[in-house]
C-alpha positions in Angstrom: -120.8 40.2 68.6 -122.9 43.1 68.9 -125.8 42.2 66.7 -126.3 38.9 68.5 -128.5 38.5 71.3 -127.0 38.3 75.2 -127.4 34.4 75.3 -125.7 33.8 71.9 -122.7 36.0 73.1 -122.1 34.0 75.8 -122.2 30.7 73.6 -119.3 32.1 71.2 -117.8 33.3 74.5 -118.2 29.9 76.4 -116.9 28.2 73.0 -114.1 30.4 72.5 -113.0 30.1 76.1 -112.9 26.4 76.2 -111.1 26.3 72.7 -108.4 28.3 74.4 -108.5 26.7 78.1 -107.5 23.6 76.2 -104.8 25.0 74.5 -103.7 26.7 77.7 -103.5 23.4 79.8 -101.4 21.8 76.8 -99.1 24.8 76.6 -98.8 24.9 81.0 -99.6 21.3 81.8 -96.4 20.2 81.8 -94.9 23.2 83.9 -97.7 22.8 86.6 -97.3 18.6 86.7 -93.8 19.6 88.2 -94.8 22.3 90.5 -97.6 20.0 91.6 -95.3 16.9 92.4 -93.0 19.7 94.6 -96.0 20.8 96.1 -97.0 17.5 97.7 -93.3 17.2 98.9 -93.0 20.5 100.4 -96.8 19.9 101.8 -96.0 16.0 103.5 -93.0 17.7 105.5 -95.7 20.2 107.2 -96.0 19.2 111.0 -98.8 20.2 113.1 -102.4 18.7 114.0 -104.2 16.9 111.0 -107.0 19.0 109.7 -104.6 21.2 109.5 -102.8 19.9 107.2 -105.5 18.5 104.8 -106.9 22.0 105.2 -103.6 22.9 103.4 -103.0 20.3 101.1 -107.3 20.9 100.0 -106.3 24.5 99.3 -103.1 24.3 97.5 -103.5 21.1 95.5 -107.2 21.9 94.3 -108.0 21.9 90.5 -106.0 25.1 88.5 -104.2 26.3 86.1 -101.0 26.9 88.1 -100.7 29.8 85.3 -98.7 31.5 88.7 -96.3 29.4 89.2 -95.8 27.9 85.4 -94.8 31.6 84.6 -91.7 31.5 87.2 -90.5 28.4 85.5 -91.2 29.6 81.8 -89.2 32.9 82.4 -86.2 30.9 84.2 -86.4 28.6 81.1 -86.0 31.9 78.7 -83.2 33.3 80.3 -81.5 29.7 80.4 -81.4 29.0 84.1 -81.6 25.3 85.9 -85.0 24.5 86.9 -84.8 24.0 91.0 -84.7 27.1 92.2 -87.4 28.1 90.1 -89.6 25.0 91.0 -89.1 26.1 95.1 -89.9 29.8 93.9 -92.8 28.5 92.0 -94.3 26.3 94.6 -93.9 29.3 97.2 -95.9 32.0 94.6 -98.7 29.0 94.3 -98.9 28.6 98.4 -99.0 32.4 98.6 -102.1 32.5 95.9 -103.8 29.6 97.6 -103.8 31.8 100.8 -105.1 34.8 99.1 -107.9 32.5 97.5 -108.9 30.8 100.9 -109.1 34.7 102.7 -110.6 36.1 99.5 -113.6 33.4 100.0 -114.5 34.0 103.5 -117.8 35.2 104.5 -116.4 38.1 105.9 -114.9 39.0 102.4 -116.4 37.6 99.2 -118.5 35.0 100.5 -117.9 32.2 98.1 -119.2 28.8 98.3 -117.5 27.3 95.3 -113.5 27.4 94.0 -112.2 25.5 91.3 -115.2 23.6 91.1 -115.6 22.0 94.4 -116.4 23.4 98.1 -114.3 26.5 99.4 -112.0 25.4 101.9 -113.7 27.3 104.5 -117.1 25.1 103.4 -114.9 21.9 104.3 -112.9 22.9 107.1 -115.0 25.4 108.9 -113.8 29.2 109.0 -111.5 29.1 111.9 -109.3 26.1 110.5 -109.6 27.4 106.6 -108.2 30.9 107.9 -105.6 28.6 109.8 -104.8 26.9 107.0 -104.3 30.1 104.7 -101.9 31.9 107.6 -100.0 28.6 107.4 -99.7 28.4 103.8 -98.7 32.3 103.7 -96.3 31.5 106.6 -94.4 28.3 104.6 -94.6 30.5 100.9 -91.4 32.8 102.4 -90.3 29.7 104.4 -89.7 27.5 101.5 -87.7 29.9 100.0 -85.3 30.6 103.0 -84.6 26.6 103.6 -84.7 25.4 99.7 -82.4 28.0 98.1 -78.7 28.4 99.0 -77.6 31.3 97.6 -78.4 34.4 100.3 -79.2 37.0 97.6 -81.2 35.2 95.7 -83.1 34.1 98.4 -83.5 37.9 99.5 -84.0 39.2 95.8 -86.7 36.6 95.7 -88.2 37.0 99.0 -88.6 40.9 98.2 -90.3 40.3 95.0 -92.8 38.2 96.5 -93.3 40.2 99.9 -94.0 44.0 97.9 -96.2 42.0 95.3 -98.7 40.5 97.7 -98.2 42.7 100.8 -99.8 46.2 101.8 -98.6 48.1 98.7 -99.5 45.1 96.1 -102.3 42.5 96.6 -103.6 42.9 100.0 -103.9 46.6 99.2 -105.7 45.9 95.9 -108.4 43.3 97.7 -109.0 45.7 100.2 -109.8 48.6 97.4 -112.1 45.8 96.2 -113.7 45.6 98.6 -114.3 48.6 100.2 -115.4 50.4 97.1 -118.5 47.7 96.5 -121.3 49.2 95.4 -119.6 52.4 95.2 -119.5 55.0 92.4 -115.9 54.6 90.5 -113.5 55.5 87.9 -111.0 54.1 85.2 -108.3 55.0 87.5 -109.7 53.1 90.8 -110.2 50.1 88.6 -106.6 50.8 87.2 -105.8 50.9 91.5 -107.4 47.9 91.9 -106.4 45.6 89.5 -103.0 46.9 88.8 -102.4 45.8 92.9 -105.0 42.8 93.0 -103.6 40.9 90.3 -101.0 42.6 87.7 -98.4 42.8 90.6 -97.9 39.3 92.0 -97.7 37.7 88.0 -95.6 40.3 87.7 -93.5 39.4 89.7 -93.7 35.5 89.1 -91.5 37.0 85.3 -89.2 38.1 87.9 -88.8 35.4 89.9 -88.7 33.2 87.3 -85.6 35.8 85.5 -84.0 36.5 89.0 -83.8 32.1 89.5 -82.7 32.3 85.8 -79.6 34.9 86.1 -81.0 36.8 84.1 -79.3 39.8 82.7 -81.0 43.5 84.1 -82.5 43.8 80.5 -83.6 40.5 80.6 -85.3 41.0 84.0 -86.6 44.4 82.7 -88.7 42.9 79.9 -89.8 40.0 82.0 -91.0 42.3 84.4 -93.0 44.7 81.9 -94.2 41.3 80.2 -95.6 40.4 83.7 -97.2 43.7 84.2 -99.1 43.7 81.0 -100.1 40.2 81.4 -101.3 40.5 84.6 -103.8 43.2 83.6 -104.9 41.2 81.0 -105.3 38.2 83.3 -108.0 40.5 85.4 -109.7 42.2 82.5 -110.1 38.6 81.3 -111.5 37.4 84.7 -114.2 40.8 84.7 -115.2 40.0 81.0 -115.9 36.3 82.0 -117.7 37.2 84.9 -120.4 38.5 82.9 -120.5 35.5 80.0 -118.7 32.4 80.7 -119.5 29.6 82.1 -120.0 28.9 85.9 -118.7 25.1 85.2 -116.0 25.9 82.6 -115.0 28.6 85.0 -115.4 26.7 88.7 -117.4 29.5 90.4 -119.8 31.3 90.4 -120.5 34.0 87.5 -122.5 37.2 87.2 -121.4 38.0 91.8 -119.6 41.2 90.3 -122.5 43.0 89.4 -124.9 41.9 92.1 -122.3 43.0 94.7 -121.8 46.3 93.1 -117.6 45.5 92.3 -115.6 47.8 89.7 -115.0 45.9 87.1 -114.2 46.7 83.4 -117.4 45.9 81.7 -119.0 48.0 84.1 -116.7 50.6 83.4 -116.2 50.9 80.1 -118.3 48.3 79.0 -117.8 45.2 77.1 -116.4 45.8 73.9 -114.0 48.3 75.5 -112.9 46.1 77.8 -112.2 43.5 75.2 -109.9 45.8 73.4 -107.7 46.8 76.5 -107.3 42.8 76.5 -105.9 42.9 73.1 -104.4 46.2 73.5 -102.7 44.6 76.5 -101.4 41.6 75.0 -100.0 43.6 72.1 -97.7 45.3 74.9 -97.0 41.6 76.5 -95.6 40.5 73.4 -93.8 43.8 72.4 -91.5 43.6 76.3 -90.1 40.2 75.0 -88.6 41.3 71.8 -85.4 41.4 73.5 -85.8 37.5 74.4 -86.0 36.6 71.0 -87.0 32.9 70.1 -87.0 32.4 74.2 -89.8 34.3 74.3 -92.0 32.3 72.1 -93.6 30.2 74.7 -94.3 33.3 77.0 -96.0 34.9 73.8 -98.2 32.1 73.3 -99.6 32.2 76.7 -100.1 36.1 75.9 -101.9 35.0 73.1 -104.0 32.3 74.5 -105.3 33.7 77.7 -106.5 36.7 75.3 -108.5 34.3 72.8 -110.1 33.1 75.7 -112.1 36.5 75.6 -111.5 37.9 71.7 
């Protein structure tokens, strides 16, 4: 792409990123169409004043591509394990990134008018009742799990998983890096910080969910785990690289916020073409920690594969 001007790159890049969103929803769709119907039966038992729970309901049900939770139920369906747990364990990692999202959008934080192509909840709802609505939705993630699953050490394997991936030393830890080094000089291995904690954590720990729900052997879980790891990198190397060419309608928010607010990103790093290569680079490693899956890794490859075309 280098000897085409900016505007044609992002055409190819647009093009090449709605080729592969299409694929995407075909290989997922049917994954998220059951962790959507559990959602809405999880969400009409919530009790507590109204807006509330529309507030909820807005944030969790919104347009997405449940890539979160379709990964619990794809790596429980590699390692050969029945589909309920995982569906519970699914819904709960898609509440708990709904919460992040709402938080994440705030004026206090990122500021963000638009998510998933409509209003941010907090543009509905007002701030107090979208932060509300996000505590609740944090709250009922871990609570789902407790009251859905009978076995006690799956439900504390499980629990544990979730709680180091999006707590202090996982997510929260990598949005606060975020966001206190905006507009900041940094380096490879803050961005590395950031991401690895912002995103690579909680998808990778969705493969291990998804393996733990599934029985999975400790080899099993292993390369799960590492797939997760890899693919969660990808995921937010993907989201930098779009940031600076795709879409704001294709992608349902705003584009191009990164580099006005001064945010560590990979293009800004290491620059475009660089950055594009860690994706591949990355989903070579994805598909290299399944080889011990076998066949049942196919499907998990292909999403690999897919969310990298969306950028190469």
């Amino acid at each position: 792409m280098c000897s085409m001007s900016k505007a044609q790159q992002e055409k190819v890049l647009s093009e090449a990123d709605t080729r592969a969103k299409s694929e995407l929803a075909g290989l997922v769709g049917p994954y998220a169409e059951a962790v959507e119907a559990k959602l809405r039966e999880y969400l009409g038992k919530v009790r507590g004043p109204e807006q509330l729970a529309e507030a909820m309901g807005y944030a969790v049900l919104g347009p997405g591509k449940r890539i979160r939770p379709a990964l619990v139920l794809m790596c429980n369906e590699a390692c050969g394990g029945q589909r309920e747990a995982a569906l519970t364990a699914g819904c709960a990692v898609e509440m708990l990134h709904a919460y992040s999202l709402v938080h994440d959008d705030l004026p206090s934080m990122d500021d963000d008018d638009v998510r998933r192509g409509r209003a941010t909840c907090h543009k509905v709802y007002g701030e107090a009742v979208a932060i509300l609505a996000g505590d609740a939705l944090l709250t009922e993630a871990f609570g789902i799990i407790a009251e859905e699953i009978d076995s006690a050490e799956l439900v504390k394997n499980l629990v544990k998983e979730l709680a180091q991936a999006s707590g202090a030393g996982g997510m929260v830890a990598g949005q606060a890096a975020d966001m206190l080094t905006e507009g900041k000089k940094g380096d490879a291995r803050m961005l590395e910080y950031i991401h690895s904690n912002k995103t690579a954590k909680l998808i990778r720990a969705c493969c291990r969910m998804g393996a733990l729900t599934g029985a999975a052997s400790s080899e099993e879980l292993e390369a799960l785990g590492s797939y997760g790891e890899a693919v969660g990198m990808a995921f937010q190397v993907i989201d930098d690289l779009l940031d600076v060419g795709g879409d704001a309608q294709m992608l349902g928010k705003a584009v191009g916020k990164d580099d006005r607010t001064g945010k560590l990103t990979y293009p800004s790093i290491v620059g475009v073409k660089a950055a594009r290569e860690k994706v591949r680079s990355l989903g070579e490693t994805a598909a290299a920690a399944l080889r011990p899956l076998g066949r049942r890794g196919e499907k998990l490859t292909e999403l690999a594969e897919l969310l990298a075309r969306r950028v190469t």
